[in-house]
Backbone and ligand atoms as CSV (ligand in chain L), in Angstrom:
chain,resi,resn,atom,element,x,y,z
A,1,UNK,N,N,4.076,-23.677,-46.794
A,1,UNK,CA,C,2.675,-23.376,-46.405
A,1,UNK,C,C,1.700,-24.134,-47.310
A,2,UNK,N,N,0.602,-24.918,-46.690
A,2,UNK,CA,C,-0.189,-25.073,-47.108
A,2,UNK,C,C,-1.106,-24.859,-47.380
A,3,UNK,N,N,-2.136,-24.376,-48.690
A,3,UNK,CA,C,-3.248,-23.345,-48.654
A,3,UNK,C,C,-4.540,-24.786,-47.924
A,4,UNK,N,N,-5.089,-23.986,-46.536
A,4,UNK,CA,C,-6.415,-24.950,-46.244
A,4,UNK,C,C,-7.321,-24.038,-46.933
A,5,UNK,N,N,-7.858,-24.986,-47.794
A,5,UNK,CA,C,-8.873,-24.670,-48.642
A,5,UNK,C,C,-10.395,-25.552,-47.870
A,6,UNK,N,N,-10.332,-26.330,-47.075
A,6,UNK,CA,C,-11.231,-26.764,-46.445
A,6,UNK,C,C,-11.595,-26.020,-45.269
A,7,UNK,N,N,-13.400,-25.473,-45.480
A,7,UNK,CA,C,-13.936,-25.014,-44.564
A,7,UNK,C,C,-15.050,-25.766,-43.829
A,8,UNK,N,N,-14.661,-26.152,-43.014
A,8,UNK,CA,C,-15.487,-26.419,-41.638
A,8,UNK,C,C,-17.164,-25.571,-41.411
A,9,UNK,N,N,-18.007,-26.277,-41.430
A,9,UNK,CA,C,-19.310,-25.779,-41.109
A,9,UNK,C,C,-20.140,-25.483,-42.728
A,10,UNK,N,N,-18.897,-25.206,-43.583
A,10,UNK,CA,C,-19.460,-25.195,-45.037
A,10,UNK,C,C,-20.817,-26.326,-45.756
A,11,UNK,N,N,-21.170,-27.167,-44.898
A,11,UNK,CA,C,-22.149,-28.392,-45.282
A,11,UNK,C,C,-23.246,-27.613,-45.499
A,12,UNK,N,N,-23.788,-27.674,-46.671
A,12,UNK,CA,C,-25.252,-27.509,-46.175
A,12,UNK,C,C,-26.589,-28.036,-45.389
A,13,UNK,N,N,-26.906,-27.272,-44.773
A,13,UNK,CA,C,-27.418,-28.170,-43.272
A,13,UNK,C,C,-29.244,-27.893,-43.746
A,14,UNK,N,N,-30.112,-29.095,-44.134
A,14,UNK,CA,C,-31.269,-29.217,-44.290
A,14,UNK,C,C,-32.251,-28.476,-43.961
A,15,UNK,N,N,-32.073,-28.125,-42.798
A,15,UNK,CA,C,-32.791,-27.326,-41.790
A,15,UNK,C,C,-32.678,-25.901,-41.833
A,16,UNK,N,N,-31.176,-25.249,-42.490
A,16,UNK,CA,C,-30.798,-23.682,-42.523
A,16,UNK,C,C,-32.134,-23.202,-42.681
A,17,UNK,N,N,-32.915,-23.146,-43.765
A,17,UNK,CA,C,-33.789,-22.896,-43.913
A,17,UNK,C,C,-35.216,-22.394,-43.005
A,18,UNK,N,N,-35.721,-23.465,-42.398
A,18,UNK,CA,C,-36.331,-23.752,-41.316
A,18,UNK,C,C,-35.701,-23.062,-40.036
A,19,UNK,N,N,-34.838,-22.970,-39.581
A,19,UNK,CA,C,-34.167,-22.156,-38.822
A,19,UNK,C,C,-33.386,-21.186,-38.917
A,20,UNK,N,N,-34.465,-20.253,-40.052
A,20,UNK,CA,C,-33.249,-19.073,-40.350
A,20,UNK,C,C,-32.796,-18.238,-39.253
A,21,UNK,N,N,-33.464,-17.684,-38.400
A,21,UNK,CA,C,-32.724,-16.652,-37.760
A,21,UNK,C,C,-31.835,-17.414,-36.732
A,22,UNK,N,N,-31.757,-18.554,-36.441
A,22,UNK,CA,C,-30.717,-19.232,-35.243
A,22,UNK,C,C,-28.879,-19.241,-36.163
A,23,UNK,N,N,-27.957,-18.401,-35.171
A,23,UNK,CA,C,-26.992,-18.320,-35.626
A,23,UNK,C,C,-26.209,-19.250,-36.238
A,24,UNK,N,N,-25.489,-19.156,-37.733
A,24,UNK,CA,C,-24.913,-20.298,-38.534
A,24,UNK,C,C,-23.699,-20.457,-37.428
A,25,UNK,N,N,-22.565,-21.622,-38.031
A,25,UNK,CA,C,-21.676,-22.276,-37.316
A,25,UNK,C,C,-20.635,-21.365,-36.700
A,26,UNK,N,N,-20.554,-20.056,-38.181
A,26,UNK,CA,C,-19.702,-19.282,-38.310
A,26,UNK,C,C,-19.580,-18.070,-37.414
A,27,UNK,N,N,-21.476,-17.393,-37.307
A,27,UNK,CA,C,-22.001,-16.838,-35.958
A,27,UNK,C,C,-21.426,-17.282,-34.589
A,28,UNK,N,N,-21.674,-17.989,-34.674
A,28,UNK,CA,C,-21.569,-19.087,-33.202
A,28,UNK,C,C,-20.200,-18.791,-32.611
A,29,UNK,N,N,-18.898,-18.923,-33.578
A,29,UNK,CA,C,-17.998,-18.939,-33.343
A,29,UNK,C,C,-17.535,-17.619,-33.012
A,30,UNK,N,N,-18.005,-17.063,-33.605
A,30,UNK,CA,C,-18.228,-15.100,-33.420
A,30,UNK,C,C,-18.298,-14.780,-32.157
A,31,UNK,N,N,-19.399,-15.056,-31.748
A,31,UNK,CA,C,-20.467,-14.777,-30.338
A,31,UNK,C,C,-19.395,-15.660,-29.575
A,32,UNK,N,N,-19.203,-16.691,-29.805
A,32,UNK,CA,C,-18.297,-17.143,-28.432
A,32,UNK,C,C,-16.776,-16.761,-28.296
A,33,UNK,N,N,-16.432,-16.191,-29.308
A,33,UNK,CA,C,-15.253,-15.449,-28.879
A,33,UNK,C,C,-15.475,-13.881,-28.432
A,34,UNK,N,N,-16.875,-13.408,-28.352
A,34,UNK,CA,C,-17.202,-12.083,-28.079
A,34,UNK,C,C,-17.556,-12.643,-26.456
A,35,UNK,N,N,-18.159,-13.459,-25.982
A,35,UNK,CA,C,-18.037,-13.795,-25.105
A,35,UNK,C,C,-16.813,-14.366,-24.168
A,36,UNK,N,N,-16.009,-14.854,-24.276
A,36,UNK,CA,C,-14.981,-15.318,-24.300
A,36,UNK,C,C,-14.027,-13.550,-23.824
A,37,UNK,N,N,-13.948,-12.552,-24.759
A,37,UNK,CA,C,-13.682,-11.514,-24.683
A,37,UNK,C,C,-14.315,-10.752,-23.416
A,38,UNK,N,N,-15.318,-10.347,-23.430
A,38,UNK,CA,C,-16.065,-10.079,-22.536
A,38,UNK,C,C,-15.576,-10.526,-20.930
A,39,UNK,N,N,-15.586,-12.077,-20.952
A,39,UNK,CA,C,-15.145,-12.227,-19.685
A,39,UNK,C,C,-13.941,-11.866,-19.261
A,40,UNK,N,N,-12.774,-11.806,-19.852
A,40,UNK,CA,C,-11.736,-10.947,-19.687
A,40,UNK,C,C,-12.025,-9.953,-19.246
A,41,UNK,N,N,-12.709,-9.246,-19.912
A,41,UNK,CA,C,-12.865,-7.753,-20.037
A,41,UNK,C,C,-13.196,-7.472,-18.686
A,42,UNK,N,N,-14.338,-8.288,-18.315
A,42,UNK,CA,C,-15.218,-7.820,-16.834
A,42,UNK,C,C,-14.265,-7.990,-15.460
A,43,UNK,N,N,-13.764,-9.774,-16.172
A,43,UNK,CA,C,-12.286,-9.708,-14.818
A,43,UNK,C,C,-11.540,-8.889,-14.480
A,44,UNK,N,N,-11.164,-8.306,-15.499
A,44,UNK,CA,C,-10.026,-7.015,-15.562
A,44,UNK,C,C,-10.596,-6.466,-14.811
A,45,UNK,N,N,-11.683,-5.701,-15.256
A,45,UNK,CA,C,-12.656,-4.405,-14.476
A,45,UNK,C,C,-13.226,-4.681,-13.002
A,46,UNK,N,N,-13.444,-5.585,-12.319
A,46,UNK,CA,C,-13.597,-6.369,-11.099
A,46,UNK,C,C,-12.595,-6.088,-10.354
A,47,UNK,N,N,-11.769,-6.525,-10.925
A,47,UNK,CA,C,-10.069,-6.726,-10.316
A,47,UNK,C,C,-9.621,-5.147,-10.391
A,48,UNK,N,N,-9.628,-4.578,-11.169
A,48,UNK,CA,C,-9.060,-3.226,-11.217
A,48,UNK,C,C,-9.838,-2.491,-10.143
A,49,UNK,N,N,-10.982,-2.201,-10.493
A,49,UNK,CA,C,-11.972,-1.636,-9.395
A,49,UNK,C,C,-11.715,-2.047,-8.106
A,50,UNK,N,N,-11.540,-3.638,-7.576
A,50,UNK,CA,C,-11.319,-3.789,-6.182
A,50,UNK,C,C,-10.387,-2.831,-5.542
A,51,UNK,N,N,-9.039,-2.530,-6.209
A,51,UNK,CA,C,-8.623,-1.827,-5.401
A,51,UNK,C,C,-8.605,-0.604,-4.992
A,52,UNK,N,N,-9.480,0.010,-5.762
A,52,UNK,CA,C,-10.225,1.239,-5.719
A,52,UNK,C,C,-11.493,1.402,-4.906
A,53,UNK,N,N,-11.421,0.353,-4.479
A,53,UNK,CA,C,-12.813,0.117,-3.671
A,53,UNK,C,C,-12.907,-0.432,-2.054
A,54,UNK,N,N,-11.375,0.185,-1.039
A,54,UNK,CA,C,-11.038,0.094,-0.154
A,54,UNK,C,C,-12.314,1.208,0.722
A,55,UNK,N,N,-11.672,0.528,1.703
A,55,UNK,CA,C,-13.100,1.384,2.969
A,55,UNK,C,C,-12.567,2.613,3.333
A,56,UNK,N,N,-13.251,4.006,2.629
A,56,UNK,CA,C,-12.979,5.085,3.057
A,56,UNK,C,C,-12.455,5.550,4.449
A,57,UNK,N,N,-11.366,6.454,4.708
A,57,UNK,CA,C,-10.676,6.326,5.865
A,57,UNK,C,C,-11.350,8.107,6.300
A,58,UNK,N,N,-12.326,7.890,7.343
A,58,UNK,CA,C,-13.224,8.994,8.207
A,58,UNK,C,C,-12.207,9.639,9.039
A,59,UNK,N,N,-11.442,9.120,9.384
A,59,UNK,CA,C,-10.805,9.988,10.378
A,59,UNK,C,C,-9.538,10.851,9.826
A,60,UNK,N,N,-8.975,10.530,8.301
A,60,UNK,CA,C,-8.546,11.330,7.878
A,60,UNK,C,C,-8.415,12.652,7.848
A,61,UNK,N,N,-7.230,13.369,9.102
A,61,UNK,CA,C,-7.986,14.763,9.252
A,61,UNK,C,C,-7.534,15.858,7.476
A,62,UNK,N,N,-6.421,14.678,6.473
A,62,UNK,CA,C,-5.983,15.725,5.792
A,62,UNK,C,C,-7.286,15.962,4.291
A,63,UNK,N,N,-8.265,14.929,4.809
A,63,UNK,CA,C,-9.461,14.910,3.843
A,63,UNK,C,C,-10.442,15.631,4.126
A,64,UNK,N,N,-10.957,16.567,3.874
A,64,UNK,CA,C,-11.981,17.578,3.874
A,64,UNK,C,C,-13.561,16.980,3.902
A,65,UNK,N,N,-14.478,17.581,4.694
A,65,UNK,CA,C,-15.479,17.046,4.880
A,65,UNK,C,C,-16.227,16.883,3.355
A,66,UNK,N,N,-16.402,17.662,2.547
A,66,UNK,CA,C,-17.151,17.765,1.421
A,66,UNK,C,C,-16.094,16.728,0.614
A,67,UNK,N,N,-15.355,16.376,0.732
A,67,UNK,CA,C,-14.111,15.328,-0.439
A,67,UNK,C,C,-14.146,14.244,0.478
A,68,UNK,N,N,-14.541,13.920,1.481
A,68,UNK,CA,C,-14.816,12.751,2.065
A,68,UNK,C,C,-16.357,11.750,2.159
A,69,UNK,N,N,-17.550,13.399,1.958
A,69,UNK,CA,C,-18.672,13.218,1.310
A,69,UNK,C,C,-18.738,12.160,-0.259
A,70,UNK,N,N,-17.966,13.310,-1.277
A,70,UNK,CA,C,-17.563,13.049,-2.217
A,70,UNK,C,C,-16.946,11.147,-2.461
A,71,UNK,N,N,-15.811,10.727,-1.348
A,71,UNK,CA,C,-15.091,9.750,-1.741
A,71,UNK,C,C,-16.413,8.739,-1.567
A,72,UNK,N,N,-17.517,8.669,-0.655
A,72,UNK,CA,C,-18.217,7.909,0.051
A,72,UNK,C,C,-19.241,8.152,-1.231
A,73,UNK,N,N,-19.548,8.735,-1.591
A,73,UNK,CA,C,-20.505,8.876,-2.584
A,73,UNK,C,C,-20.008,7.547,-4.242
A,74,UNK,N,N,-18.528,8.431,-4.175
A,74,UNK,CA,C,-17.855,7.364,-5.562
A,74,UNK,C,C,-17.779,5.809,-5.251
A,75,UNK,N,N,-17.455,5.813,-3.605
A,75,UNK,CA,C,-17.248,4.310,-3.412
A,75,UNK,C,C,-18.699,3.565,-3.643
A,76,UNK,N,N,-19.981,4.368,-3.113
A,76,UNK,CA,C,-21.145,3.630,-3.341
A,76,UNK,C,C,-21.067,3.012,-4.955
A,77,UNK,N,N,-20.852,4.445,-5.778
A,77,UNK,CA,C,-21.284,4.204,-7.090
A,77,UNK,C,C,-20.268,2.821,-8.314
A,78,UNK,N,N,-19.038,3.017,-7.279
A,78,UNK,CA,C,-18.233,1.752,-7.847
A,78,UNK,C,C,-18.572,0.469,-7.396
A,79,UNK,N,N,-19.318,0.417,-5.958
A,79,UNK,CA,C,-19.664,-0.814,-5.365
A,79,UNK,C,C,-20.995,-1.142,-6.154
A,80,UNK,N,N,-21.875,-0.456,-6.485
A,80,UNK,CA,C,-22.975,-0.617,-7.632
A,80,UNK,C,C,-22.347,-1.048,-9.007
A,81,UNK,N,N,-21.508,-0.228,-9.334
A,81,UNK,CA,C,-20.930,-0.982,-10.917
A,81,UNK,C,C,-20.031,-2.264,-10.711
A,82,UNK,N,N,-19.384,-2.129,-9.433
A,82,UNK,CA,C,-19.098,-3.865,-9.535
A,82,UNK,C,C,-19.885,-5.017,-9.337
A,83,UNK,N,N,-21.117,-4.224,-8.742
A,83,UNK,CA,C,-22.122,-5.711,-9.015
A,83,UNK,C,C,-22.785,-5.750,-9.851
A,84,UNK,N,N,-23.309,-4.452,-10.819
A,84,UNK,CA,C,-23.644,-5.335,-12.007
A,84,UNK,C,C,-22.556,-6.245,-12.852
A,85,UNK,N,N,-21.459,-5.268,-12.944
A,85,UNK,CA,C,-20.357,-6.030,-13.570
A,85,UNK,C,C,-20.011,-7.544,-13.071
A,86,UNK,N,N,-20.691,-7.683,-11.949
A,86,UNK,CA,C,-20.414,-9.252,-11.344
A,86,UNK,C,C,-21.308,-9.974,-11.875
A,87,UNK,N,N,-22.489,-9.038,-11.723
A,87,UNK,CA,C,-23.812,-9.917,-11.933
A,87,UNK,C,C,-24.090,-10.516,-14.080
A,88,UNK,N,N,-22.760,-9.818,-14.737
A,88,UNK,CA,C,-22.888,-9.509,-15.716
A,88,UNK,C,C,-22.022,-11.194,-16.338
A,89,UNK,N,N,-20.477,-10.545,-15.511
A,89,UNK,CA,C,-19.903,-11.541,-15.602
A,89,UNK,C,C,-20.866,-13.412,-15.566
A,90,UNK,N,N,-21.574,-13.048,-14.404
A,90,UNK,CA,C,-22.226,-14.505,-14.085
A,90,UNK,C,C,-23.206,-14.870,-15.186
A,91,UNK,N,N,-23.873,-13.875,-16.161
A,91,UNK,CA,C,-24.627,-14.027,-17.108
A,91,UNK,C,C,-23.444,-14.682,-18.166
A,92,UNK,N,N,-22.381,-14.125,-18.304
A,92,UNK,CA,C,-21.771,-14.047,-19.766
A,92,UNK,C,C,-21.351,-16.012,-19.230
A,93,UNK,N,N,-20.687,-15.870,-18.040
A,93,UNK,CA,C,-20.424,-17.434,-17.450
A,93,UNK,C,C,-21.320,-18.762,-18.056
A,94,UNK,N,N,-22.776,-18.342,-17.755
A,94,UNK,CA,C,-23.936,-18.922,-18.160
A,94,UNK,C,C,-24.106,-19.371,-19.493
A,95,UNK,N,N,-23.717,-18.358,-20.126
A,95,UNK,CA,C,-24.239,-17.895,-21.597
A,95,UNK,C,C,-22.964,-19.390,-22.360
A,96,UNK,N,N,-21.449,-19.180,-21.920
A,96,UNK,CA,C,-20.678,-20.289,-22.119
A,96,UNK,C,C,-21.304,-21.591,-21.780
A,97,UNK,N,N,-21.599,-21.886,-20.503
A,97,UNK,CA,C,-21.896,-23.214,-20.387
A,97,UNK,C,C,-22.725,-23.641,-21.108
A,98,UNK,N,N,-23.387,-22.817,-21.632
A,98,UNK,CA,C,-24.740,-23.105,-22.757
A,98,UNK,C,C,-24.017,-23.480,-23.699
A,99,UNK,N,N,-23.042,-23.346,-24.114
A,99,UNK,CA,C,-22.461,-23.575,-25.325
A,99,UNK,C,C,-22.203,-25.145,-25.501
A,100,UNK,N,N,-21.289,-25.419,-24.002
A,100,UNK,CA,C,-21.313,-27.061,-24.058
A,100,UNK,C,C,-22.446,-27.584,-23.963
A,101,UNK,N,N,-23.537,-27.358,-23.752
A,101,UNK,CA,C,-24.671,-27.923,-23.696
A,101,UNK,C,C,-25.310,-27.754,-24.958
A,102,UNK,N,N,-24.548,-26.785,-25.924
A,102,UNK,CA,C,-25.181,-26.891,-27.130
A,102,UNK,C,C,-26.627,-26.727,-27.441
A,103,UNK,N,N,-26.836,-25.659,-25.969
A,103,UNK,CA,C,-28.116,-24.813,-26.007
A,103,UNK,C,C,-27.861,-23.683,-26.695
A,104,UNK,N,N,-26.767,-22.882,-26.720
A,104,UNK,CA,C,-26.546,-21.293,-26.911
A,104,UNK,C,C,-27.131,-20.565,-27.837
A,105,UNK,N,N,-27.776,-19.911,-28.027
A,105,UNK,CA,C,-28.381,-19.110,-28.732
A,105,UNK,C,C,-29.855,-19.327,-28.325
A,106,UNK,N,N,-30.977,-20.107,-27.706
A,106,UNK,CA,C,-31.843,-20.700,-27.686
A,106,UNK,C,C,-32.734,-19.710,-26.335
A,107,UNK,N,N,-33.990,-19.155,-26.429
A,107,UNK,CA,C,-34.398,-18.534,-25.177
A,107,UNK,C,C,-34.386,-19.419,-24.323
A,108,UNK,N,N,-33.976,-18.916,-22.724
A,108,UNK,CA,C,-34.256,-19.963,-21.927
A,108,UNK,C,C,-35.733,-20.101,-21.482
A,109,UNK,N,N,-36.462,-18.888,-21.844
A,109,UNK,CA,C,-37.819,-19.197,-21.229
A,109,UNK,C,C,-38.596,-20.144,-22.571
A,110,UNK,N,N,-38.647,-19.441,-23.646
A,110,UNK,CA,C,-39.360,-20.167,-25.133
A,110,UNK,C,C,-38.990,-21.210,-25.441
A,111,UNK,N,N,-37.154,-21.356,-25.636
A,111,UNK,CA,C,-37.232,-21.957,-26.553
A,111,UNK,C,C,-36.984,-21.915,-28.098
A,112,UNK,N,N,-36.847,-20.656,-28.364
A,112,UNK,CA,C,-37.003,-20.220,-29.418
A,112,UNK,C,C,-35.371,-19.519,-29.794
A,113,UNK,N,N,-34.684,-19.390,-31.193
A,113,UNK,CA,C,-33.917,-19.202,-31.322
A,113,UNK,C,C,-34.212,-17.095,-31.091
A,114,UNK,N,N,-32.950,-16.950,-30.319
A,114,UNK,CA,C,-32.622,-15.311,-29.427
A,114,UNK,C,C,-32.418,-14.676,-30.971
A,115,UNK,N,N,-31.736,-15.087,-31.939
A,115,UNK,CA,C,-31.256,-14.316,-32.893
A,115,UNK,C,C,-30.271,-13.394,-33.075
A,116,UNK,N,N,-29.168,-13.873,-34.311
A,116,UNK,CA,C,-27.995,-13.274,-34.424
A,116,UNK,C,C,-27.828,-11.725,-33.684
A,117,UNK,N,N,-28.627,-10.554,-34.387
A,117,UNK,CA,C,-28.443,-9.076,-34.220
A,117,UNK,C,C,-28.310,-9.313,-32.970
A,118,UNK,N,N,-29.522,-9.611,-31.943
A,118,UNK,CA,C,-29.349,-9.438,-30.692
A,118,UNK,C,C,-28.376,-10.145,-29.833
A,119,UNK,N,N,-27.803,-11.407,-30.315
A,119,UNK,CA,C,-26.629,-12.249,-29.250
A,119,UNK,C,C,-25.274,-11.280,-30.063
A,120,UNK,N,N,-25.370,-10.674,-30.999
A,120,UNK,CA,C,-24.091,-9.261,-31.440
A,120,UNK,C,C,-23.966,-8.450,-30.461
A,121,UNK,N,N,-25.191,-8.118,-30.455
A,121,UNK,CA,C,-24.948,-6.829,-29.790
A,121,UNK,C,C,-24.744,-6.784,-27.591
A,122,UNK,N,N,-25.382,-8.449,-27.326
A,122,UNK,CA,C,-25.197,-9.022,-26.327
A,122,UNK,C,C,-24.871,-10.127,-26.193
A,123,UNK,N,N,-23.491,-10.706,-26.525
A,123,UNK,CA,C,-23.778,-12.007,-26.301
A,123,UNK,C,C,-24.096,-13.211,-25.127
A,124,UNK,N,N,-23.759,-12.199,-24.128
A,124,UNK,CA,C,-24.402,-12.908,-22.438
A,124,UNK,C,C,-25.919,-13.091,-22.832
A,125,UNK,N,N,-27.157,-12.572,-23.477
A,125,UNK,CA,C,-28.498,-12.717,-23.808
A,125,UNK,C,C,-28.830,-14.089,-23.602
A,126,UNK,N,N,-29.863,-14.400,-22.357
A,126,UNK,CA,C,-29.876,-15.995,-22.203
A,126,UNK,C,C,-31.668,-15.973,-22.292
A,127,UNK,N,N,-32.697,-14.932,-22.909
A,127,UNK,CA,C,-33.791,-15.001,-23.296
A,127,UNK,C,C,-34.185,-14.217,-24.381
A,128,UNK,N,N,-34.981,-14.554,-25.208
A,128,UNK,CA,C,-35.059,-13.458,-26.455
A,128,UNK,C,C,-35.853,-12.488,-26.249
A,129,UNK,N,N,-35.836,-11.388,-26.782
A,129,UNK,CA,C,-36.135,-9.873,-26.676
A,129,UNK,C,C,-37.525,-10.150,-25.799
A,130,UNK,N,N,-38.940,-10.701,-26.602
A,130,UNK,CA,C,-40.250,-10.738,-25.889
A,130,UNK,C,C,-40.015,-11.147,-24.595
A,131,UNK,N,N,-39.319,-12.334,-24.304
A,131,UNK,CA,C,-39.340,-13.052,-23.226
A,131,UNK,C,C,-38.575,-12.235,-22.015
A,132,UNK,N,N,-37.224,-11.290,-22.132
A,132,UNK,CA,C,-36.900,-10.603,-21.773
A,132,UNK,C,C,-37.902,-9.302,-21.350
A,133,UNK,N,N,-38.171,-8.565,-21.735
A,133,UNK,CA,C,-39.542,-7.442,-22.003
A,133,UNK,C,C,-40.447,-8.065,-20.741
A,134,UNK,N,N,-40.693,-9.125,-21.101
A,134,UNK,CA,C,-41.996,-9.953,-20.255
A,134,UNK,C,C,-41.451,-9.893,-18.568
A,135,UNK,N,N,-39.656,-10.672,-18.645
A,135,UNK,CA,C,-39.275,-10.374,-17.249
A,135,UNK,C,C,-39.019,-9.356,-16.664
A,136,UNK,N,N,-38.646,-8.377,-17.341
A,136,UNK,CA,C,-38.349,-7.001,-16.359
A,136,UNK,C,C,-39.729,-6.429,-16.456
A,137,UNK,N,N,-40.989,-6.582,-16.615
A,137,UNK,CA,C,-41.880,-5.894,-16.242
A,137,UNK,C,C,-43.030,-6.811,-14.745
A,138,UNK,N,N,-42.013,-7.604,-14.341
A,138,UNK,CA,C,-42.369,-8.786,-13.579
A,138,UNK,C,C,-41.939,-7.835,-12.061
L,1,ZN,ZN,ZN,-38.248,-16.317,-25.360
């Protein structure tokens, strides 16, 4: 075994400074394996859910009217969580390609670096908090 004692991203970069809150190399690598994770995660849950998400059978006489109420009610509420979960997936999708573009972390409306805490705690986040705020009251 060889001890690698060489770390990658260790340079000091001129600018750290000037761009403190935009995530270091080490961040970056963080967030894109939390992303990276994530999309798994949602595939799974897509895929698992589909088959739970067959077209309720009405003429079932051994299903009871109130448990057939019931099944039609759950199927709505899974067909709602699989599209955000779709719509989620397509964010986190986004959020990668940004990466090769070597936009990632960057608001898409500003411009402005999104900032570590918040691409933690989301790393699909493709506008920063104000700019976000600004669209859902749109
Ligand atoms: Zn912004």
């Amino acid at each position: 075994m060889t001890p690698n004692t060489r770390h990658r991203g260790d340079r000091l970069c001129p600018m750290a400074d000037a761009r403190a809150t935009q995530p270091s190399e080490g961040e970056r690598e963080d967030l894109r394996r939390d992303l990276e994770a994530l999309k798994r995660e949602l595939h799974a849950a897509i895929d698992g859910s589909a088959q739970d998400a067959q077209p309720v059978e009405l003429d079932q006489p051994a299903v009871g009217r109130v448990s057939r109420i019931d099944a039609i009610q759950q199927q709505k509420m899974l067909e709602a969580n699989r599209g955000a979960q779709r719509a989620r997936l397509a964010q986190v999708n986004a959020a990668i390609d940004r990466f090769e573009e070597d936009e990632y972390g960057d608001c898409l409306d500003c411009g402005e670096p999104i900032g570590f805490a918040r691409l933690k705690a989301r790393p699909e986040s493709l506008y920063c908090i104000a700019c976000q705020s600004a669209r859902e009251r749109r």
